[in-house]
C-alpha positions in Angstrom: 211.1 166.1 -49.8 213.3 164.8 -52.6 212.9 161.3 -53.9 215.5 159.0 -52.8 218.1 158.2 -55.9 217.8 154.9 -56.6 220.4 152.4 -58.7 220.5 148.8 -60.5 222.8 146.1 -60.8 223.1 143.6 -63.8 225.2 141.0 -64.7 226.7 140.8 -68.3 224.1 138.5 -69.8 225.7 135.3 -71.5 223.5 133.9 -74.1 221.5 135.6 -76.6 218.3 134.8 -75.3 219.3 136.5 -71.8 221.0 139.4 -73.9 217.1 140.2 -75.1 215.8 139.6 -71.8 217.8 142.4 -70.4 216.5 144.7 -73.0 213.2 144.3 -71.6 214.2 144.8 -67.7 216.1 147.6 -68.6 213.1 149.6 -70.2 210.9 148.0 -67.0 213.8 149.8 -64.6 214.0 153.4 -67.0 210.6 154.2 -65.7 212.1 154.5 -62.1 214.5 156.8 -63.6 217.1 155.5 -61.3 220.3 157.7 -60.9 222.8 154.7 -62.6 223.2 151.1 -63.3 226.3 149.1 -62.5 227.5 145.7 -64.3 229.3 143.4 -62.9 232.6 142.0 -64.6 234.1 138.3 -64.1 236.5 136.8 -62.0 239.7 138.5 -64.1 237.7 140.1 -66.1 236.1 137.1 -67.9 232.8 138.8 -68.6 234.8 141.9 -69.8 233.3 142.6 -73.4 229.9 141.7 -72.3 230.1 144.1 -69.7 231.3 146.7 -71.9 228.9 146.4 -74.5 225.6 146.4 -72.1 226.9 149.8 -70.5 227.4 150.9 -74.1 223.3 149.9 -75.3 222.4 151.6 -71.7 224.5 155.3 -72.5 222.7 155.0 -75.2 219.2 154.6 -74.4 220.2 158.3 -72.1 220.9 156.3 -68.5 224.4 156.5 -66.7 225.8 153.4 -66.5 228.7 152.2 -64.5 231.1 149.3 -65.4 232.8 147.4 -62.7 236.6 147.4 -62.8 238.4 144.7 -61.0 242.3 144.6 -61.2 243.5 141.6 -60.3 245.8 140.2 -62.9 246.3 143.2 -64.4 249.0 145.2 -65.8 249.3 149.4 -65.5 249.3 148.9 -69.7 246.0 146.9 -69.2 244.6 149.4 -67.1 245.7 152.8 -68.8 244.1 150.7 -72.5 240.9 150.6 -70.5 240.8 154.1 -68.8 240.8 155.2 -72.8 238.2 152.8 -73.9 235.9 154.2 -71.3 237.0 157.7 -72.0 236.4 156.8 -75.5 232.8 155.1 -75.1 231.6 158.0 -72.6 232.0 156.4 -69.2 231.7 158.6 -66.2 231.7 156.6 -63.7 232.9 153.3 -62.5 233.1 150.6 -60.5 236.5 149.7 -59.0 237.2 146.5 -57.0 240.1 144.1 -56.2 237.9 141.5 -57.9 238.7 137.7 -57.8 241.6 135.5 -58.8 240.1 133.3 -61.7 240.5 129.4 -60.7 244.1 128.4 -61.8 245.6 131.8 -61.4 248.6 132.4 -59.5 249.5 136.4 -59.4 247.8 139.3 -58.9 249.4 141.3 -61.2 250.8 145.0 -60.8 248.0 145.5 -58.4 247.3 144.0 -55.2 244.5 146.4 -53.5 241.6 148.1 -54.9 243.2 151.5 -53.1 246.1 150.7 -55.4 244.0 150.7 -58.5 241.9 153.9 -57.3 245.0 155.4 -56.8 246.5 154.3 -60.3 243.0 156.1 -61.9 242.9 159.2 -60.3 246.9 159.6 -61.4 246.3 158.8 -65.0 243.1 160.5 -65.3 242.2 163.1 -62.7 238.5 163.6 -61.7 237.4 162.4 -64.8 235.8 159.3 -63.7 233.1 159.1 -60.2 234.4 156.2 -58.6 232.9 153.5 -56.5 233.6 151.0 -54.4 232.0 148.2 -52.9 232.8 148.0 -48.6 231.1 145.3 -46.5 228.8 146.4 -43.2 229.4 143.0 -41.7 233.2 142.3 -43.0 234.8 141.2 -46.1 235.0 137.2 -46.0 238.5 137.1 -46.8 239.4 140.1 -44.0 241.5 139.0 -40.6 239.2 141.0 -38.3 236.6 143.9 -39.1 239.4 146.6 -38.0 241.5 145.6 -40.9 238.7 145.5 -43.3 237.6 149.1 -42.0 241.2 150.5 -42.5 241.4 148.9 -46.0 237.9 150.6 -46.5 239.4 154.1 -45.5 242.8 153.4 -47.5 240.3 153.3 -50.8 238.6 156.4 -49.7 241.8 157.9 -49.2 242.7 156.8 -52.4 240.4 159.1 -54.2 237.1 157.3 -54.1 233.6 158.8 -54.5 230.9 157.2 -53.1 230.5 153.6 -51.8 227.8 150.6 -52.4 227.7 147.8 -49.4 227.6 144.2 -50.0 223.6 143.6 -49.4 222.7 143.1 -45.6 219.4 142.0 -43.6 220.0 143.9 -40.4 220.5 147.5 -40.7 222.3 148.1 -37.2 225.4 147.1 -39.5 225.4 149.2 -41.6 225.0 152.2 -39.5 227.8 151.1 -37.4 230.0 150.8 -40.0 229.1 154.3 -41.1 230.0 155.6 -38.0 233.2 153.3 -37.7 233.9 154.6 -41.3 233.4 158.4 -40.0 235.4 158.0 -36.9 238.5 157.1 -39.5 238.1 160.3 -41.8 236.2 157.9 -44.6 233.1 160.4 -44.9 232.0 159.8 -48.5 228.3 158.8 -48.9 228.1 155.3 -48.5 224.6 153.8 -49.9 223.1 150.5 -48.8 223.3 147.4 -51.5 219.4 145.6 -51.1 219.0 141.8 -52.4 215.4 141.2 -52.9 214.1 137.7 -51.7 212.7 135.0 -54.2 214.8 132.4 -54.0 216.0 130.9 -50.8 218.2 128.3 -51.8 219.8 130.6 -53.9 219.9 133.8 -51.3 221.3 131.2 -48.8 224.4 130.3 -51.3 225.2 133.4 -52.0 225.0 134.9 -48.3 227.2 132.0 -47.8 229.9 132.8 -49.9 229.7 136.6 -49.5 229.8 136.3 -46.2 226.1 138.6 -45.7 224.1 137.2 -42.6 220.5 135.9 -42.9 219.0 136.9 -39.4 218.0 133.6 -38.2 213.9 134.9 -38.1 214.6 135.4 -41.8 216.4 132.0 -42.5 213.8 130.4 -40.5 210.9 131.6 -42.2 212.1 131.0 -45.6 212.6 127.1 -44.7 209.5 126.6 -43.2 208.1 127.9 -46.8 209.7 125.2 -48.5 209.0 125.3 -52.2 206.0 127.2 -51.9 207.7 130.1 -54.3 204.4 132.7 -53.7 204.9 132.3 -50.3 209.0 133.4 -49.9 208.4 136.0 -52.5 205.6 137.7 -50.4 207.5 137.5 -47.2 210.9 138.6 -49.1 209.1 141.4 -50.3 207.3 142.5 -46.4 211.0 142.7 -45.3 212.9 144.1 -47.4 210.5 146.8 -48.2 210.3 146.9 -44.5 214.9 147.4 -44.1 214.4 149.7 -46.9 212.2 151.5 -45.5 214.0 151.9 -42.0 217.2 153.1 -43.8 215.8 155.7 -45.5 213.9 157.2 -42.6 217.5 157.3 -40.7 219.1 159.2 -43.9 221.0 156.6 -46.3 222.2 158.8 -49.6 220.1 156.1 -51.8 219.3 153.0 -52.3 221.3 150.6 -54.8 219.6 146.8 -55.5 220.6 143.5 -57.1 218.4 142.9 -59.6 219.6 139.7 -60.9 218.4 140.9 -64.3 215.0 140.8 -63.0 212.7 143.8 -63.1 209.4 142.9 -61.2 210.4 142.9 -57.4 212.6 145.6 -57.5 209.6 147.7 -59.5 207.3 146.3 -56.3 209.7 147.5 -53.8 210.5 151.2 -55.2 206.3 151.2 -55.5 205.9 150.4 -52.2 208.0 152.9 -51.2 206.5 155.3 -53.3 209.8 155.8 -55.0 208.4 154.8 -58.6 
């Protein structure tokens, strides 16, 4: 049986002491010769050259690498002088999301939707690029009901999308209904599950709060009751979410794509105990 491709996310790092941290994650993560890694890109693009130059030092260690591309705010102009900087660094694939307003902003720009921008790509530059884009198994926090949020789902598909990555998720009935909710609509392209590991809960709970992910109450439950006893939530974390990886790949999923949070040791756990290292 073939291994199950595996991806990473990191986040542009801001100081130069996180900068050389990376470095060393990054060689931690080449041994699971993972299929790509994605980083992430500010609200408006604020983290723009940072992301750009740690795609660049990952090309060049031999990895794909995949920035993300968010339009809002942006200009066609803006857009068509990035397509070429990709081109020009040796990008293949990408990333493309609405993204998020910065605070104070008032337009969006020439593009509203990430189906717009999609769209806008595949016009200026054919098949050039693999495109992804993110979708949500248990609704985008901003939608007005889960059928709008599929349709705007099958409008970037439709667009000229590739593949997709899900917002990270805890219960894995989800997911496979919005596969088949996707399917049902003509939005067929593989769609691979997005995995937060567990070692911080106050953290995992702000962020679930604001991305609108649901910690099964067991989960949330359990994580309180541990307190700050840190060895404790990262052994549990690791039980179940080797445990949800595990049950998506027996039913099928096209990979597996985690948040590493610029960390390399729990991820490197996980894929072991899956025997995917």
């Amino acid at each position: 049986m073939d291994k199950l491709p595996v991806s990473f996310e990191f986040f542009p790092p801001k100081t130069p002491e996180g900068a050389e941290k990376l470095v060393g994650v990054r060689q931690k993560l080449y041994e699971l010769k993972p299929q790509f890694f994605s980083v992430t890109y500010g609200a408006g693009g604020s983290t723009q050259d940072g992301t750009l130059q740690t795609v660049q030092a990952i090309l060049k260690d031999g990895f794909e690498a995949a920035p993300h591309f968010s339009c809002i705010g942006a200009s066609k102009e803006s857009v068509r002088a990035q397509l070429a900087q990709f081109k020009e660094a040796g990008i293949k694939r990408m990333v493309a999301l609405r993204g998020d307003l910065p605070s104070g902003y008032g337009a969006f720009g020439e593009f509203k939707y990430a189906s717009e921008l999609i769209a806008f790509i595949r016009t200026e530059t054919g098949d050039h690029f693999h495109i992804e884009v993110g979708c949500y198994p248990e609704m985008h926090p901003q939608a007005k009901s889960p059928e709008t949020d599929l349709l705007a789902y099958a409008m970037k598909v439709k667009a000229g999308a590739n593949s997709a990555i899900t917002q990270y998720f805890f219960n894995s009935d989800a997911y496979f209904r919005f596969v088949d909710d996707a399917h049902k609509l003509g939005a067929t392209i593989p769609v691979v599950p997005g995995i937060m590991p567990i070692t911080n809960s106050s953290q995992l709970m702000r962020f679930s709060d604001a991305c609108g992910a649901e910690i099964p109450r067991w989960i949330r439950t359990r994580l309180q009751s541990f307190g700050d006893d840190t060895a404790s939530i990262k052994s549990f974390g690791l039980d179940v979410v080797t445990d949800l990886c595990d049950q998506l790949r027996n039913a099928g999923v096209p990979g597996l794509h985690f948040y590493s949070m610029n960390q390399a040791a729990t991820v490197t756990e996980i894929c072991k105990r899956l025997d995917l290292a």
